[in-house]
N, CA, C and O atoms as CSV, one atom per row, in Angstrom:
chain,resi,resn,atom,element,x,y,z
A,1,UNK,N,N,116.765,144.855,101.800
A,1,UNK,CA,C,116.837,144.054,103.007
A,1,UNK,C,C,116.874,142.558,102.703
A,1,UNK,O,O,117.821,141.827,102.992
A,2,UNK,N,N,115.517,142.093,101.963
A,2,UNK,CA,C,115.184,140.497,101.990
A,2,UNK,C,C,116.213,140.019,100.680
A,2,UNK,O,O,115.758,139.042,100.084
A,3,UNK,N,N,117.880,140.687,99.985
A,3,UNK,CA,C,118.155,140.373,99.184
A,3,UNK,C,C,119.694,140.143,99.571
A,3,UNK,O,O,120.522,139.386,99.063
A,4,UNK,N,N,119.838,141.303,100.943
A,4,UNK,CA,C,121.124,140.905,101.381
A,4,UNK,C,C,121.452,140.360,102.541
A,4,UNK,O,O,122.640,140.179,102.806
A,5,UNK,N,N,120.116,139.892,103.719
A,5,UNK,CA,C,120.331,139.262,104.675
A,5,UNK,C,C,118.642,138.507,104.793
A,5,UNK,O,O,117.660,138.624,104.061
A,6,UNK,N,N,118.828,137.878,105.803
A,6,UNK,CA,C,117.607,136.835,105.757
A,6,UNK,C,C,116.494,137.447,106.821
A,6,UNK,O,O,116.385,137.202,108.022
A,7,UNK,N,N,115.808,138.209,106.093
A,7,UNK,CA,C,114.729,139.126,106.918
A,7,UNK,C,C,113.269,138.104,106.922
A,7,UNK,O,O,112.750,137.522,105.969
A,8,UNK,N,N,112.924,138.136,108.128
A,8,UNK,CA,C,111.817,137.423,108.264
A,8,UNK,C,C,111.049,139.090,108.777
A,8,UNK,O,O,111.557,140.212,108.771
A,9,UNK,N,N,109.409,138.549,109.259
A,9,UNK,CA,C,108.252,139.653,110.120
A,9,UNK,C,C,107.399,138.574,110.910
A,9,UNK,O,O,107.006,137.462,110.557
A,10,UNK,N,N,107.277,139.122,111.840
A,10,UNK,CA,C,106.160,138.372,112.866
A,10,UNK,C,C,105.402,139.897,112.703
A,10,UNK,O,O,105.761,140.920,113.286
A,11,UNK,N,N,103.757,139.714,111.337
A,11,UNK,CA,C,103.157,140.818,111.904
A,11,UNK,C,C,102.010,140.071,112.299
A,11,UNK,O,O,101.826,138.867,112.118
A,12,UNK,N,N,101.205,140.943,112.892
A,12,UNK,CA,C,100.085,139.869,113.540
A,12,UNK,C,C,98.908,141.003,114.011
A,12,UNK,O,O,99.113,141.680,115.018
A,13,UNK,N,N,97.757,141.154,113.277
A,13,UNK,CA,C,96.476,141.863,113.830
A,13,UNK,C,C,95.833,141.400,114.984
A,13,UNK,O,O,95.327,140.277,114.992
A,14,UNK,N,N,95.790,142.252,116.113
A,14,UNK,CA,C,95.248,141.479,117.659
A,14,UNK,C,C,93.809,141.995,117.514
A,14,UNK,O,O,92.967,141.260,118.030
A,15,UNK,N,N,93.443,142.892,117.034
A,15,UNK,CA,C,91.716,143.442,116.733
A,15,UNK,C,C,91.750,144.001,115.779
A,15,UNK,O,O,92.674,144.573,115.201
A,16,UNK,N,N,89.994,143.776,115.388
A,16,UNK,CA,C,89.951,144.938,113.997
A,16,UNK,C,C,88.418,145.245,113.929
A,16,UNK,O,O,87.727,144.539,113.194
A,17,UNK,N,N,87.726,146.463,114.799
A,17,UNK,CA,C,86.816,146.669,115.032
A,17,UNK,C,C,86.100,148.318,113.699
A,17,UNK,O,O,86.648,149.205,113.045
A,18,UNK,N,N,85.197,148.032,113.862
A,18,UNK,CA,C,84.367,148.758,113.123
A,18,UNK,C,C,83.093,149.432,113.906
A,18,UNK,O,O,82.320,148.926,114.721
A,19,UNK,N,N,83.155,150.755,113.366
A,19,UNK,CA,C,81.823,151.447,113.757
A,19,UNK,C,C,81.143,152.418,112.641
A,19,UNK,O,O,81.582,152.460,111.492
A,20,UNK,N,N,80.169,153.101,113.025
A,20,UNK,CA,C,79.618,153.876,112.158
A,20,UNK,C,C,79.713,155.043,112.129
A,20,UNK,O,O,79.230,155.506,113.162
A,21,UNK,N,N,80.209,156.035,111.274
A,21,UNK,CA,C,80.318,157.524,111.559
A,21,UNK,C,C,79.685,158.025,111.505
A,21,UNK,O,O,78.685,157.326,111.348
A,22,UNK,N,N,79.246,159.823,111.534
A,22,UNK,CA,C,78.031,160.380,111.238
A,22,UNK,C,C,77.797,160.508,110.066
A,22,UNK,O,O,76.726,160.999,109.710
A,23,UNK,N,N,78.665,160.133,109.242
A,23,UNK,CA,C,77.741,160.368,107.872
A,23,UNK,C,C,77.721,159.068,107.389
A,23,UNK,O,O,77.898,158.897,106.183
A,24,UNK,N,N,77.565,158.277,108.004
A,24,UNK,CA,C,77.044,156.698,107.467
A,24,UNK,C,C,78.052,155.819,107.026
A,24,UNK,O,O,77.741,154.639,106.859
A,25,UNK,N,N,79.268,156.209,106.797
A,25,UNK,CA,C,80.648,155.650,106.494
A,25,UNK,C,C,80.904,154.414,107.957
A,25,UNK,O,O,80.084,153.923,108.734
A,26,UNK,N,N,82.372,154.255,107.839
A,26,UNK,CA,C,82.606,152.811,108.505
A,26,UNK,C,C,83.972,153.307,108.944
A,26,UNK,O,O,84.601,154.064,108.205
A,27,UNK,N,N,84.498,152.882,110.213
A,27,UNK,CA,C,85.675,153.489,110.704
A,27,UNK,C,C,86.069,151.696,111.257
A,27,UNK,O,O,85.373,150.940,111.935
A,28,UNK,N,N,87.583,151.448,110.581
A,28,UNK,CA,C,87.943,150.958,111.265
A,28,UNK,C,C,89.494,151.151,111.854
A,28,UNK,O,O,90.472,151.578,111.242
A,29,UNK,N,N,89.400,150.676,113.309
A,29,UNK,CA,C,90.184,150.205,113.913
A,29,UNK,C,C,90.756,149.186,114.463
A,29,UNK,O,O,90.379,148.412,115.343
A,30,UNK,N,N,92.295,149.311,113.478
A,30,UNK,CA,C,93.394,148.122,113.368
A,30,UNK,C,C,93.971,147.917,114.827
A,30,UNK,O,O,93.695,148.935,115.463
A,31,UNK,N,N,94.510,147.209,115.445
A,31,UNK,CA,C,95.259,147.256,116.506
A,31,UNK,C,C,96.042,145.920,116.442
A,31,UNK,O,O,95.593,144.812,116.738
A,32,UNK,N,N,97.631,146.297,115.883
A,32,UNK,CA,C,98.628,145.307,115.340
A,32,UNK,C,C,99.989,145.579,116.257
A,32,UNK,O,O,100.318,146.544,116.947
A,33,UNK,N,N,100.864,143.869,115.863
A,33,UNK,CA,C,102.237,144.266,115.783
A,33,UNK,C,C,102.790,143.695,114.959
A,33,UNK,O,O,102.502,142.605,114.464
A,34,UNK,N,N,103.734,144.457,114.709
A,34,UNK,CA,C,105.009,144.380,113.785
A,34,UNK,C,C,105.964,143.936,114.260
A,34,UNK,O,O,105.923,144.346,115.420
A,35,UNK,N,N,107.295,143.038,114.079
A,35,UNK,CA,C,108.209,142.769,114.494
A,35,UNK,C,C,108.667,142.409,112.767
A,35,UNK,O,O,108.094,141.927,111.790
A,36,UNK,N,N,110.613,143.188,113.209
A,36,UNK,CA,C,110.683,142.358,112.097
A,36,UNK,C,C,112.343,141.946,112.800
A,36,UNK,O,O,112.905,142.415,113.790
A,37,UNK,N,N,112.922,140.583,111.538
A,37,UNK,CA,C,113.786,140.346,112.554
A,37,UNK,C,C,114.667,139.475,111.573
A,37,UNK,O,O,113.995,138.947,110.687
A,38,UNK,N,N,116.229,139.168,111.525
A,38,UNK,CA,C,117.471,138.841,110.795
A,38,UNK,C,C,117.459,137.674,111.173
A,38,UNK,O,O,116.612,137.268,111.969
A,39,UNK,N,N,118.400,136.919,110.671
A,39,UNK,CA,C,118.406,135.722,110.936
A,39,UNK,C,C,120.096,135.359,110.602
A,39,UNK,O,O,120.463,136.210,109.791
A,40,UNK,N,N,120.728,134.841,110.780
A,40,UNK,CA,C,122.517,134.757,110.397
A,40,UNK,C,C,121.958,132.842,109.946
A,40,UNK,O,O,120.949,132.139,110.006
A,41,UNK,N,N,123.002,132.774,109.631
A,41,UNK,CA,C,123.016,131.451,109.046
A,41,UNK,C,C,122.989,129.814,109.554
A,41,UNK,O,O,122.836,128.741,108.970
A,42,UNK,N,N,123.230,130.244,111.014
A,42,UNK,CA,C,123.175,129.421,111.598
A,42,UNK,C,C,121.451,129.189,112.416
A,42,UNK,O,O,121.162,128.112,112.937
A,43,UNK,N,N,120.807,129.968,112.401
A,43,UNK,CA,C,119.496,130.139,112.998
A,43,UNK,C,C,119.147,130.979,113.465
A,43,UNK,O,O,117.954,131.249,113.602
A,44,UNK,N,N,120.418,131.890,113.991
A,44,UNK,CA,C,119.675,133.044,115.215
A,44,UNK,C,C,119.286,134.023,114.597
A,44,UNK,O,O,119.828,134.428,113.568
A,45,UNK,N,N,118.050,134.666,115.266
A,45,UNK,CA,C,117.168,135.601,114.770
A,45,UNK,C,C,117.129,136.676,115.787
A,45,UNK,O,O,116.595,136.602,116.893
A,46,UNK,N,N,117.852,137.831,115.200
A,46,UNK,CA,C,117.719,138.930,116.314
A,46,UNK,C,C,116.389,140.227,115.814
A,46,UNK,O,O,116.132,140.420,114.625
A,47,UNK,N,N,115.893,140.762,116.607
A,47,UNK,CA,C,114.627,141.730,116.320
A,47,UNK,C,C,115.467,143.031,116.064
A,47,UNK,O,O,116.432,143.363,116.752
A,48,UNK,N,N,115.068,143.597,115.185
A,48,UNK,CA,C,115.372,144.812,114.276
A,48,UNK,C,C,114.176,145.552,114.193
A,48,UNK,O,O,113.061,145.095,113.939
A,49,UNK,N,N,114.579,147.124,114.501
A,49,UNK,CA,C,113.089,148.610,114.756
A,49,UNK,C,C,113.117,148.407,113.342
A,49,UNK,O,O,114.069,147.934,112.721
A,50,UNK,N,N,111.821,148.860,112.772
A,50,UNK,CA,C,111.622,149.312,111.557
A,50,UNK,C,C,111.142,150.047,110.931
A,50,UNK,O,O,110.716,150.680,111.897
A,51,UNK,N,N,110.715,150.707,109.945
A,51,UNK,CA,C,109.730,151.754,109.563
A,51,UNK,C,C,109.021,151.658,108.282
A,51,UNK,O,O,108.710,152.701,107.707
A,52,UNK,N,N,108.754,150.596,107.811
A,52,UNK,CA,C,108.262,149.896,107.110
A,52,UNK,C,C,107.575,150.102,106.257
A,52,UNK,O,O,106.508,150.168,106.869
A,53,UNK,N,N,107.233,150.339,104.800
A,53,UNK,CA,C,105.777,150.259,103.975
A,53,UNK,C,C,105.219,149.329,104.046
A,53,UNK,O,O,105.663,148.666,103.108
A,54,UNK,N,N,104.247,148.560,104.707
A,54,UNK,CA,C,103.662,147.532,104.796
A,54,UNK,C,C,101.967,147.770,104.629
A,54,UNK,O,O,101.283,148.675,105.108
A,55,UNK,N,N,101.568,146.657,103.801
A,55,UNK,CA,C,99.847,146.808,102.977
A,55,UNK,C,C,99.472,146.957,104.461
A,55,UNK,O,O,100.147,146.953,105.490
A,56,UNK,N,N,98.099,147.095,104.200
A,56,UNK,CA,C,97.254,147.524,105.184
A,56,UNK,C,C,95.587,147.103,104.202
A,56,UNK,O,O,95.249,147.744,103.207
A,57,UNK,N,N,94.904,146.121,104.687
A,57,UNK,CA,C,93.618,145.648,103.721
A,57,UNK,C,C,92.510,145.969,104.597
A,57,UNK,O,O,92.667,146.050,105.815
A,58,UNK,N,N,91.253,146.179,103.952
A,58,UNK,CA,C,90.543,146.230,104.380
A,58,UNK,C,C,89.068,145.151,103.506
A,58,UNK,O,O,88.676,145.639,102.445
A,59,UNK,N,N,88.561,144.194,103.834
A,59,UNK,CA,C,87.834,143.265,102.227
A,59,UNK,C,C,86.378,143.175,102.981
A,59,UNK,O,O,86.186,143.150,104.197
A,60,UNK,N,N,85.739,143.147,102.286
A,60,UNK,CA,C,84.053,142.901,102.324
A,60,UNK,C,C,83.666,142.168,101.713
A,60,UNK,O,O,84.528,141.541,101.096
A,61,UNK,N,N,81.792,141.634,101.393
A,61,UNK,CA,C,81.720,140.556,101.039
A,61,UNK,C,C,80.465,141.075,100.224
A,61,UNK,O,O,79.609,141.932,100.441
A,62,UNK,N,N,80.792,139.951,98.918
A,62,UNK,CA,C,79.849,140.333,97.926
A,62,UNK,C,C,78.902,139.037,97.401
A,62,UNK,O,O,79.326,137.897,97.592
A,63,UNK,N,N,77.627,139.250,96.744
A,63,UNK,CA,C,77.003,138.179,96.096
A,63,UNK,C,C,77.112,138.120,95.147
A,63,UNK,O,O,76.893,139.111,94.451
A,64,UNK,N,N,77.532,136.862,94.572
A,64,UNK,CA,C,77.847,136.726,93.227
A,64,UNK,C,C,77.237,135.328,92.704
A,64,UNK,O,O,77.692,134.261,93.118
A,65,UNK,N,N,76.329,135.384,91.901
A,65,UNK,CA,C,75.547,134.065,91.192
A,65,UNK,C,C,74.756,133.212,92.953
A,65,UNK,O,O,74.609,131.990,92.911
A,66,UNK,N,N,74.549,133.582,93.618
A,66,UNK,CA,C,74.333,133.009,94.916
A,66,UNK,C,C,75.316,132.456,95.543
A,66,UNK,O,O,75.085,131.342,96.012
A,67,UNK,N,N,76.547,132.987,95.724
A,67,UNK,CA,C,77.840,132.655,96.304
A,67,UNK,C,C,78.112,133.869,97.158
A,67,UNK,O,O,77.471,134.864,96.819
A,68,UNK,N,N,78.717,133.974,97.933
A,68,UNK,CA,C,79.631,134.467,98.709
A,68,UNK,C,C,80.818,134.627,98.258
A,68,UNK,O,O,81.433,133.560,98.237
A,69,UNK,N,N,81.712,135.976,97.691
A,69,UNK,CA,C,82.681,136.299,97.800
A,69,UNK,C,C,83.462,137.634,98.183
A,69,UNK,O,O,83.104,138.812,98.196
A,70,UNK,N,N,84.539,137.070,98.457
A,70,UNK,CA,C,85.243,138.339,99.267
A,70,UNK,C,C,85.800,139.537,98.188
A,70,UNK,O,O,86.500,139.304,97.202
A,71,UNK,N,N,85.335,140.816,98.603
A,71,UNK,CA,C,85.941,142.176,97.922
A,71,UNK,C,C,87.059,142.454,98.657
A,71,UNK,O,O,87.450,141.814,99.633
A,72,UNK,N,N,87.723,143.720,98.018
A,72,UNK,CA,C,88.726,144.810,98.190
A,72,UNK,C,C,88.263,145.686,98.697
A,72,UNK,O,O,87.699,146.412,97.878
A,73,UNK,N,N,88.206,145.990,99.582
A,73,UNK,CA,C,87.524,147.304,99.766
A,73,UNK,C,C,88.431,148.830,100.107
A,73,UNK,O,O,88.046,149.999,100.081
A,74,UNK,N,N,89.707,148.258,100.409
A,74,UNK,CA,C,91.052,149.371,100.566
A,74,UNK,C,C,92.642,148.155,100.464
A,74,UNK,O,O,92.679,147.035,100.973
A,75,UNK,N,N,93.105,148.425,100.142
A,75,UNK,CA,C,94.004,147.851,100.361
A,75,UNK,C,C,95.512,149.467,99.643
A,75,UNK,O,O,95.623,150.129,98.611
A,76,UNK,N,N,96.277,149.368,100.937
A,76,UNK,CA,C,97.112,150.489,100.664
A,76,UNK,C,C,98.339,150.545,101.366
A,76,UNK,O,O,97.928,150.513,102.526
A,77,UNK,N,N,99.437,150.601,101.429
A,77,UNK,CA,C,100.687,151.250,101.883
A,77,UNK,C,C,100.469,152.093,102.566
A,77,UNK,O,O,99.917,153.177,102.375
A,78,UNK,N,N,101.374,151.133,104.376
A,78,UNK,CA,C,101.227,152.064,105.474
A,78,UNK,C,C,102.413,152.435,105.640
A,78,UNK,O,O,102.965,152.123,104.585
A,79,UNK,N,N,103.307,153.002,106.434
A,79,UNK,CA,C,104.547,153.044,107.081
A,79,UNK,C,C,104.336,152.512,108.622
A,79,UNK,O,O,103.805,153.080,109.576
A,80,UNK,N,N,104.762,151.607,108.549
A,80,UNK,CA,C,104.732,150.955,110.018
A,80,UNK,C,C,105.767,150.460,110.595
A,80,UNK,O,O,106.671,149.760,110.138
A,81,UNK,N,N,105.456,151.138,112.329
A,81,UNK,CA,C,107.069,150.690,113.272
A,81,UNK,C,C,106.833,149.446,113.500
A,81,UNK,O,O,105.903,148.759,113.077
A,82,UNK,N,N,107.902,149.095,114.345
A,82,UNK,CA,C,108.044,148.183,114.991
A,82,UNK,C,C,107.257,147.934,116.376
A,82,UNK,O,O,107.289,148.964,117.050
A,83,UNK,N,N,106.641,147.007,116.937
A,83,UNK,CA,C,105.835,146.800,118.513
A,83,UNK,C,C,104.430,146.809,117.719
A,83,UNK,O,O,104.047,146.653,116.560
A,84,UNK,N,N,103.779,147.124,119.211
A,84,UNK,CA,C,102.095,147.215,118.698
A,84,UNK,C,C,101.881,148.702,118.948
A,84,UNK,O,O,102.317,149.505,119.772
A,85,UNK,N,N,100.796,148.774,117.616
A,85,UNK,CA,C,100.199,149.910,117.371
A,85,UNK,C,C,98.315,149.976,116.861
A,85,UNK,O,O,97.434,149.119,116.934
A,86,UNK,N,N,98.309,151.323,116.387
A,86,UNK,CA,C,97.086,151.011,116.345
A,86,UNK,C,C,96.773,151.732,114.933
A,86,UNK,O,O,97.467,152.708,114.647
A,87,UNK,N,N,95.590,151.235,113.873
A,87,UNK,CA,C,95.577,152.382,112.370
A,87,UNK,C,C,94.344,152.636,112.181
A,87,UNK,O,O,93.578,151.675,112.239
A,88,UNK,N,N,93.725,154.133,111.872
A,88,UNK,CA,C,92.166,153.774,112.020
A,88,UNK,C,C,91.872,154.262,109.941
A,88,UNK,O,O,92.638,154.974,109.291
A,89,UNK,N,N,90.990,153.807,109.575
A,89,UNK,CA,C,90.727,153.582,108.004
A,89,UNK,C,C,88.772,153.703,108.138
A,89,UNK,O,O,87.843,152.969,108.472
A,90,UNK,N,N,88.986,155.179,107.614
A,90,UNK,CA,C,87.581,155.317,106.960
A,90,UNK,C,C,87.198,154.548,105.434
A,90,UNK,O,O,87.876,154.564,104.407
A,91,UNK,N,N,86.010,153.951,105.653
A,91,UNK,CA,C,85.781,153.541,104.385
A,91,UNK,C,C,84.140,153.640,103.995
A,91,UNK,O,O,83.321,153.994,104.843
A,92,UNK,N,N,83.719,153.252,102.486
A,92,UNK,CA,C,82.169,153.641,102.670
A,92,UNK,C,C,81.537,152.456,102.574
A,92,UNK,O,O,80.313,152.422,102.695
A,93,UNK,N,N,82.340,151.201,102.322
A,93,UNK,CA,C,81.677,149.891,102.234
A,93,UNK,C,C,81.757,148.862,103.639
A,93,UNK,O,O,82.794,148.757,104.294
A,94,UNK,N,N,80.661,148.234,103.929
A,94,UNK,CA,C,80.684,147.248,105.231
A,94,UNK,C,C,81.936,146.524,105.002
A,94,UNK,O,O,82.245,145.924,103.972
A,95,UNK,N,N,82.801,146.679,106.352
A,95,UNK,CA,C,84.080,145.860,106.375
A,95,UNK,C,C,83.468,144.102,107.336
A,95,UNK,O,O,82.723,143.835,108.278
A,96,UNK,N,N,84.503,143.184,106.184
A,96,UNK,CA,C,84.004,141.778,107.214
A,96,UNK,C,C,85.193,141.570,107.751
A,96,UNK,O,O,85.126,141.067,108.873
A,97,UNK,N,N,86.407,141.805,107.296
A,97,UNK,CA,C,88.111,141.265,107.359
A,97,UNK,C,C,88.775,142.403,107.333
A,97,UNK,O,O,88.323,143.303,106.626
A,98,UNK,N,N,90.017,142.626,108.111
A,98,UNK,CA,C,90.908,143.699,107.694
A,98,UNK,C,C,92.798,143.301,108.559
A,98,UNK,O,O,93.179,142.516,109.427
A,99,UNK,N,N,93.240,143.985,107.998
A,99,UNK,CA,C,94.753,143.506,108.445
A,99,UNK,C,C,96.071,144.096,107.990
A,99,UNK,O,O,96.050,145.053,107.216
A,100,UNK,N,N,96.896,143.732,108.299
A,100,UNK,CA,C,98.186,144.409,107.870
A,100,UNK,C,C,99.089,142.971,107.067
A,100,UNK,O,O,99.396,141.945,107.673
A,101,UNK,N,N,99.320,143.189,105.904
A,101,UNK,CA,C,100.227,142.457,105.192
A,101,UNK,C,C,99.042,141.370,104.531
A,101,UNK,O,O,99.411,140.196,104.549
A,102,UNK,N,N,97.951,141.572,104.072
A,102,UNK,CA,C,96.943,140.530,103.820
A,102,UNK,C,C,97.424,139.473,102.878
A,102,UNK,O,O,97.156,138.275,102.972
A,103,UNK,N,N,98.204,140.068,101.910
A,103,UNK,CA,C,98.608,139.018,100.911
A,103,UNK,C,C,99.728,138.450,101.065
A,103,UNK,O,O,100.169,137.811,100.110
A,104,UNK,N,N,100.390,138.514,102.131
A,104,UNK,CA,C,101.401,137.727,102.739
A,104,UNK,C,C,102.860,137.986,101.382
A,104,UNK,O,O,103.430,137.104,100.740
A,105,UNK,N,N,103.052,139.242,101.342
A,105,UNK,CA,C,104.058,139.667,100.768
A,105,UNK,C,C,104.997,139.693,101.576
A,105,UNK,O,O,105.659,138.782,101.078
A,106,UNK,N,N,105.633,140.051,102.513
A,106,UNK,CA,C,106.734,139.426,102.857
A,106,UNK,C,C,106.916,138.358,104.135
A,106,UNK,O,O,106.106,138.125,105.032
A,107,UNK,N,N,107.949,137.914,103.970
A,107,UNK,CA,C,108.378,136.461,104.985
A,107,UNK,C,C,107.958,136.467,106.280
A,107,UNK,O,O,108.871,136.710,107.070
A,108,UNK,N,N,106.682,136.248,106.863
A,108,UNK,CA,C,105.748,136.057,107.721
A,108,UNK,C,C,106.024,134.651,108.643
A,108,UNK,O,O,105.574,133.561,108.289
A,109,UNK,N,N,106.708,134.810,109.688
A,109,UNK,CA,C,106.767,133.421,110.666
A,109,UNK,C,C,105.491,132.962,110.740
A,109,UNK,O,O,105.457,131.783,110.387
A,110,UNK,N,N,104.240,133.464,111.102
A,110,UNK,CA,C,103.175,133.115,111.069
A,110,UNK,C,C,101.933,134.009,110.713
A,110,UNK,O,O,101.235,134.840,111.294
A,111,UNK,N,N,102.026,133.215,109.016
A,111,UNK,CA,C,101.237,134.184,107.969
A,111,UNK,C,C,99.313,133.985,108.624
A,111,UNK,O,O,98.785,135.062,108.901
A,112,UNK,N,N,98.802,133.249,108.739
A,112,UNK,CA,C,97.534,132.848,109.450
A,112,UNK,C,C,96.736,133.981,109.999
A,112,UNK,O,O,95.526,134.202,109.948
A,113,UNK,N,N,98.164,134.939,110.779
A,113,UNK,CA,C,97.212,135.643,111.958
A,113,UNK,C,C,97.608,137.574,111.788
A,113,UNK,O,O,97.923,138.500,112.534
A,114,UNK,N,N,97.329,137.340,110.276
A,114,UNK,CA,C,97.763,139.086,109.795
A,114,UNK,C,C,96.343,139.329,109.513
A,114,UNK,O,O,96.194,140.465,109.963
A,115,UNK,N,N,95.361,139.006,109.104
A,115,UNK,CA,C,94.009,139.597,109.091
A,115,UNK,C,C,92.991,139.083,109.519
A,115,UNK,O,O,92.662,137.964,109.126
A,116,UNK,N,N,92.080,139.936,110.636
A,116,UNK,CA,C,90.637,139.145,111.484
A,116,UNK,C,C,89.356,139.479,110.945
A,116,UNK,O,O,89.045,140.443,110.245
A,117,UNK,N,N,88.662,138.538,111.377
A,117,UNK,CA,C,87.605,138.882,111.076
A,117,UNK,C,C,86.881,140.525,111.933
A,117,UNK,O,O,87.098,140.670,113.136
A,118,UNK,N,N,86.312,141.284,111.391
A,118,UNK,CA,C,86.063,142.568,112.081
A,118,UNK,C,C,84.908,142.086,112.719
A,118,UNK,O,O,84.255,141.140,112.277
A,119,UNK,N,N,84.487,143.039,114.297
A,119,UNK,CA,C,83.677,142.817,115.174
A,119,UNK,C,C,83.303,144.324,115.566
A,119,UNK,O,O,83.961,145.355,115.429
A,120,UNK,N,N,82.357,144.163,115.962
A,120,UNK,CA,C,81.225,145.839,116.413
A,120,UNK,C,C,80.256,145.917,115.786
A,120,UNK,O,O,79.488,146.865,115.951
């Protein structure tokens, strides 16, 4: 795609909530969209469906020497459409952040708003 035409993504995480399961694990739920979209040479950008492998992160937070830093706690290849959707990710470590495309691997109109802080 990004080698023979000028593919941009507007993806963008709108929530990313967390709860507790019964066996003490951590469930979260993503709730994103995807857009992805061409561009011709002159500027115009038309929206294109997609079906995408796109990361999917999930990071937590660790102490280190009396610092604060951020872990991995999943990070994996989703297949994701196009619009908003929703992804739910069991994990066994406290989630603080989670998102779709975290490391801003591909051409992101606005890279800022692919992973939130988690709430619940």
């Amino acid at each position: 795609d990004m080698f023979e035409t000028i593919t941009l993504y507007d993806n963008r995480t709108e929530s990313a909530r967390v709860s507790r399961t019964a066996d003490g694990r951590y469930k979260v739920n993503l709730v994103y969209q995807s857009h992805k979209l061409r561009a011709n040479g002159q500027g115009v950008e038309t929206e294109i469906g997609h079906d995408d492998w796109i990361e999917v992160g999930v990071f937590g937070e660790d102490q280190v020497d009396g610092r604060s830093t951020e872990t991995t706690i999943y990070l994996d290849k989703h297949r994701l459409g196009a619009g908003m959707s929703e992804i739910e990710i069991v994990i066994d470590e406290k989630p603080v952040r989670a998102g779709i495309d975290p490391r801003n691997l591909l051409i992101d109109r606005v890279p800022g708003d692919n992973v939130k802080r988690v709430s619940g």
